[in-house]
Structures are given as structure tokens and as C-alpha cells.
C-alpha positions in Angstrom: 22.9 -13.4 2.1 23.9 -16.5 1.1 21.5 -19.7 -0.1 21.8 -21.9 2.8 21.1 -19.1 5.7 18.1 -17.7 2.8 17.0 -21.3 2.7 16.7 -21.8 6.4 14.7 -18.6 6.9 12.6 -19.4 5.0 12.0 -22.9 6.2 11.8 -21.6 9.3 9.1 -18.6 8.4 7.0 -21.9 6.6 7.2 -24.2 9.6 5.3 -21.5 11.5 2.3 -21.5 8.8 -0.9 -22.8 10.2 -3.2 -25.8 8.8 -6.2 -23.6 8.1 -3.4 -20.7 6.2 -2.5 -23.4 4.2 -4.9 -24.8 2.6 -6.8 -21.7 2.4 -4.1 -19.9 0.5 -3.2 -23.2 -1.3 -6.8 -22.9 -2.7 -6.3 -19.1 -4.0 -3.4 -19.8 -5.8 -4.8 -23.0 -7.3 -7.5 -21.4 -8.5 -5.0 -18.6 -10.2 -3.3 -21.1 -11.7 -6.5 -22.7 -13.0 -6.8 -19.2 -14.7 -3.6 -19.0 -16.7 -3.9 -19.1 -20.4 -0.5 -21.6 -20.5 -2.3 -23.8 -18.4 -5.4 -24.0 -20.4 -4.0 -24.2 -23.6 -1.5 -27.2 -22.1 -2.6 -31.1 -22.5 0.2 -32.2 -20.7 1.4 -30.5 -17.2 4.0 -31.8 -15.1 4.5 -31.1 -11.6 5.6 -32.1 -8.0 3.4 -33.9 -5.6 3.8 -31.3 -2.7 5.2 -31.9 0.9 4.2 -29.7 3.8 5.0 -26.4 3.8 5.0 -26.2 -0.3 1.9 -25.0 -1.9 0.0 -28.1 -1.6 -0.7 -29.6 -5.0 -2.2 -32.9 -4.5 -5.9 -31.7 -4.5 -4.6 -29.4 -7.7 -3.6 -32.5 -9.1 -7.4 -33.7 -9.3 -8.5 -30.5 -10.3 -6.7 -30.8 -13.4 -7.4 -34.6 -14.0 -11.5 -33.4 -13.9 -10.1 -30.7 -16.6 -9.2 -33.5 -18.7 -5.1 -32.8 -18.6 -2.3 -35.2 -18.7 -0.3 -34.5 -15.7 3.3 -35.9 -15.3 5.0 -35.7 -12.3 8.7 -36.1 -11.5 11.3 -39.3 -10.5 14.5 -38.2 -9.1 17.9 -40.1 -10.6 20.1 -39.1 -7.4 23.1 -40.7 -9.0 23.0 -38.2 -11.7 20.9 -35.6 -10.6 18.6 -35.7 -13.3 14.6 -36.3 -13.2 12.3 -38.0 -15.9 9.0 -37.3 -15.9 6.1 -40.0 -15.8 2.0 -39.3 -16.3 0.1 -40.2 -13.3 -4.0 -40.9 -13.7 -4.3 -41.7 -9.7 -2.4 -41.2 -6.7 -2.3 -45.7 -6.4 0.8 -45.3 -9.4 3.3 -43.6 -6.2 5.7 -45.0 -3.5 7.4 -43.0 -0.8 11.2 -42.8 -1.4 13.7 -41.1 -0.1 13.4 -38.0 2.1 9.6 -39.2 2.6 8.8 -37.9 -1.1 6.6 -39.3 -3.8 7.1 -40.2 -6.9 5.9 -42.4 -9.8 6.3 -45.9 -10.3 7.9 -46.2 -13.4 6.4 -49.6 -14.5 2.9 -48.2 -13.2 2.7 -45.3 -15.0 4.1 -44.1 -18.7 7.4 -41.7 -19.2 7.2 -38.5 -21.3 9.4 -36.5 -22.8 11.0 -33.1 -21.9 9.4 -31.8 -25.7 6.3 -33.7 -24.7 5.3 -31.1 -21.5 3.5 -28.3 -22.6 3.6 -26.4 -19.1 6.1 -27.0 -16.1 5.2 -26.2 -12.8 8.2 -25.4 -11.0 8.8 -25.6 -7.1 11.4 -23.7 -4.6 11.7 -22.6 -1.4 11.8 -18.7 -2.5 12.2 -16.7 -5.0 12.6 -13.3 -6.5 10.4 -10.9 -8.6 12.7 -11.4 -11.5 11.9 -15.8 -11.5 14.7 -16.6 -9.6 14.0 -19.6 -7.4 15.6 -21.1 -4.6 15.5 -24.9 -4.5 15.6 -27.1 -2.1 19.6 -27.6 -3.2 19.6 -30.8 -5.4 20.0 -29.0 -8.5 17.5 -31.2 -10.1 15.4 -28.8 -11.8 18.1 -26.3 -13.1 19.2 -29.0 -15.1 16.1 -29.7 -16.2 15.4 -26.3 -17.3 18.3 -25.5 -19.0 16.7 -26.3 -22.6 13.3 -26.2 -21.0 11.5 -23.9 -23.6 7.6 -24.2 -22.8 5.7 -22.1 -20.2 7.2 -22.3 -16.2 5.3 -20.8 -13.4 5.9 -21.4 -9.5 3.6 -21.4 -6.7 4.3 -19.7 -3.3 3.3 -17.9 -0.3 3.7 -14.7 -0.2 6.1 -14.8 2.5 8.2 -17.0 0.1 8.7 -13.9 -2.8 12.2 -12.1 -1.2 14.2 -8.9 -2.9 16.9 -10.8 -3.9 17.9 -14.4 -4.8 21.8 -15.2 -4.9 22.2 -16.5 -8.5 24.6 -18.7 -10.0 25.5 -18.8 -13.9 23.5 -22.1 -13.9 20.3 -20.7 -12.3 17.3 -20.5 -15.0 15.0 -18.2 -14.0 11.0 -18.9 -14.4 8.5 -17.2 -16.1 5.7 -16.4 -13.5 4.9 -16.8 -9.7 1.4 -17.1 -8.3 1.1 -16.2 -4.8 -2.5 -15.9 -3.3 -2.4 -11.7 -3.3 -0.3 -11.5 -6.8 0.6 -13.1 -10.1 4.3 -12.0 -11.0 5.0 -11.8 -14.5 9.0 -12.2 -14.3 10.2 -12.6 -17.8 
């Protein structure tokens, strides 16, 4: 199967998902993640600021602030496909930009470094039980993970994990998915 038909399959299977499913599940797999040595032991997590159907992480978000972590989320350079990350301390530092997604204001807010992250939360559409993710089809975050070299973990429904994910030499694959009836160890 190829990434496109995967990706609107599973788009489709997530429209379906139900407000009560997710935030109930979004809640099992936060509180996973709370769990995970890599996250405890990191001061500085980035990740995205969810749209529906991803695993919401907005509520996460203030979960770890009252945990007393740095967390940096992503801006989006379409131009060249790249992202820089920027530390948020309230949801007042974001504006809506294209494709209805959030992101930091740069002058609001204070940009890290790649070496600065000491835990990535990683997002995608599906993925496999060997960390293989499917993205949304920027690219974005394969580049950004191609000298990532500190702790990556994905959340997703169950109904997101799949056998197989077509691969491309470029493709970096994660080191753990938490789903709210597993945690996959994939490297």
C-alpha cells in the first residue's frame, strides 16, 4: 500500500472517533507518557500542539508545565521545510497559521536548540511496530530527525499502529509508541 491511500485510511478510520473516545484514551496515553523514565529525567520536551484526531496534547501540555518541564513546541519554515523549536510557558504566546495550526510566536516566546531538547515527542498519522511513522507528508520532522539523537516517542490510538509502513531511505524511525492498551518499544 502506498502512503497516500495508508494516509487516507487512516484519516478516515480517525474522523469516525467519538469526543468521549478521545479524550478518554488521550488521558491513558498521557498518563503513560507521564510514566516514561525519558520523560522524567528530561527538562526540556518539545512537542506539537495537537489538532483533532491526534492524540490531544494540549491538556498534556499543562500537565507537564505543573511538573516543572520546559516544553518547546514547533514553527514550521514552509519555504524550506524545516522547523525551529520555541519554549512556550502559556498557550497566550500562539497564533493560528496556516492549515488552522498553532504555533509559537517567535518574539513571544524564546528558541532552543536541536542539542538543547532532551526528549521529542514525535507525531504521525500511523505507524509500525518497528517506529516507523507516517506523517502528515511535509517531511518536516524527518529532517529534523536525521541527527536527532535524544529520546523520541509517539502517541497514537491503537487503531493508528498498522503491520507495515512504506519506508523511504530518508524515513527515521522512533524509538517508542504509547497507545492507550500498549507501550511499543521499537528500537
Amino acid at each position: 500500500m502506498h502512503k497516500k491511500e495508508l494516509r487516507t485510511i487512516i484519516m478516515n478510520d480517525l474522523k469516525k472517533i467519538t469526543p468521549s473516545f478521545y479524550q478518554e484514551k488521550s488521558k491513558l496515553i498521557h498518563n503513560k507518557l507521564l510514566q516514561e523514565q525519558a520523560v522524567q529525567n528530561a527538562n526540556v520536551i518539545g512537542i506539537t500542539l495537537s489538532a483533532f484526531p491526534e492524540v490531544e496534547t494540549w491538556t498534556l501540555i499543562e500537565e507537564l508545565w505543573t511538573t516543572g518541564k520546559k516544553v518547546v513546541v514547533p514553527k514550521c519554515e514552509p519555504k524550506t521545510r524545516s522547523m525551529s523549536f520555541y519554549e512556550i510557558t502559556s498557550f497566550k504566546q500562539l497564533e493560528n497559521v496556516y492549515m488552522h495550526l498553532s504555533e509559537p510566536i517567535p518574539y513571544l516566546t524564546t528558541k532552543v536548540t536541536k542539542e538543547q531538547i532532551d526528549c521529542l515527542i514525535v507525531p504521525g498519522l500511523a505507524y509500525d511496530r518497528r517506529g516507523f511513522r507516517l506523517g502528515f507528508g511535509g517531511g518536516y520532522y524527518d529532517r529534523f530527525l536525521s541527527n536527532f539523537k535524544k529520546p523520541t516517542i509517539s502517541l497514537a490510538f491503537h487503531m493508528q499502529v498498522v503491520e507495515k509502513i512504506p519506508t523511504d531511505d530518508y524515513d527515521v524511525a522512533i524509538e517508542k509508541i504509547i497507545t492507550e492498551n500498549e507501550i511499543i518499544q521499537c528500537k
